[in-house]
N, C-alpha and C positions, 0 to 999 in steps of 0.2 A: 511929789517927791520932795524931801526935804534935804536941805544942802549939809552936809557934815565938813566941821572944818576938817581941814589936814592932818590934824596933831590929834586929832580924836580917837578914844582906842578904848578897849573891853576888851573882858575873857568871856566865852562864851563856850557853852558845849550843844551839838546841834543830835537831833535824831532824821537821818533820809530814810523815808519810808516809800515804796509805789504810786502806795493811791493816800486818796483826802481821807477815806475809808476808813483807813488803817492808822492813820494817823489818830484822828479823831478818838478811836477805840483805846488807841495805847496812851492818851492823855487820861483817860482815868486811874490808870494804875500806878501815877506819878505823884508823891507827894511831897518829893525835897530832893536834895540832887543826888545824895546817894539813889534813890532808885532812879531819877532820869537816868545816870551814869550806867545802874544794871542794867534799863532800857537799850541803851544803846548799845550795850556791848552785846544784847543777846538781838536784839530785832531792827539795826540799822546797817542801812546799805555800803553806805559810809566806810572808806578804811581807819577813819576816824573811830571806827566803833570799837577797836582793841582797847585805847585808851578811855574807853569812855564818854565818845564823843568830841573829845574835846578839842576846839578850833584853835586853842594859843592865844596868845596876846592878837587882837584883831585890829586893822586898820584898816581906812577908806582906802579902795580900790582893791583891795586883796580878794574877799568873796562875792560871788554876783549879786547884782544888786538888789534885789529884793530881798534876799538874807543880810544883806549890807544895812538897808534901811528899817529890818525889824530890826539888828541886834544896836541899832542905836535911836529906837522908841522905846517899845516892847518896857514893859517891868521890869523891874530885877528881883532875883530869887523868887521865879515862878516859870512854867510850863507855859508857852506863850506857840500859837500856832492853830491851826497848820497855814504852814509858808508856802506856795508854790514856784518852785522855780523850773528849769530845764532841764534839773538833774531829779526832778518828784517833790513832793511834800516833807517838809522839815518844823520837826517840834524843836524849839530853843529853848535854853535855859542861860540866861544872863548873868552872871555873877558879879562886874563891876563894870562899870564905866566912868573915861575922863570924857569930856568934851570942854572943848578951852570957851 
C-alpha cells in the first residue's frame, strides 16, 4: 500500500461491473474516454453511470481503498483494471493528477 499525501487529488471516471469476467470483456471496446464514459453509462452498476462514470475531483479517504490506491498509480488517459473491491470490479479511467 502506498501512502498518498492529504492534499493529493485526481479526476477520475470509474466503470462497476459484477464479475472480473465482464469487466475484462468491456476493456476491449474502450479506446479513449469518450467510449469509457459510453461504457459506463450503458454497462455500470454505479449511479455514477448517468454521468458517465464520473467520481469528481478525488481525494484520499473519499473512495475505498483499493480504488483509492489505483486512481493514484494507475496511468493517466487509459483503461486501467479491473480493480476489485467490495462493491465488484471497476475499470478506471484517470484524467489528471496532483500529488504534492
Amino acid at each position: 500500500m502506498m501512502l498518498i499525501p492529504d492534499l493529493a487529488r485526481a479526476k477520475a471516471h470509474h466503470i462497476l461491473l459484477q464479475t472480473e469476467a465482464q469487466a475484462v470483456d468491456l476493456m476491449a471496446y474502450i479506446h479513449d474516454l469518450a467510449s469509457f464514459e459510453q461504457a459506463a453509462k450503458t454497462y455500470s452498476l454505479c449511479p455514477s453511470a448517468k454521468i458517465g462514470g464520473d467520481l469528481g475531483l478525488t481525494k484520499p479517504g473519499v473512495v475505498v481503498e483499493a480504488l483509492e490506491q489505483a486512481i493514484f498509480s494507475v496511468p493517466l488517459h487509459t483503461v486501467s483494471g479491473p480493480i476489485q473491491t467490495c462493491h465488484g470490479y471497476h475499470l478506471l479511467w484517470v484524467k489528471k493528477r496532483q500529488v504534492p
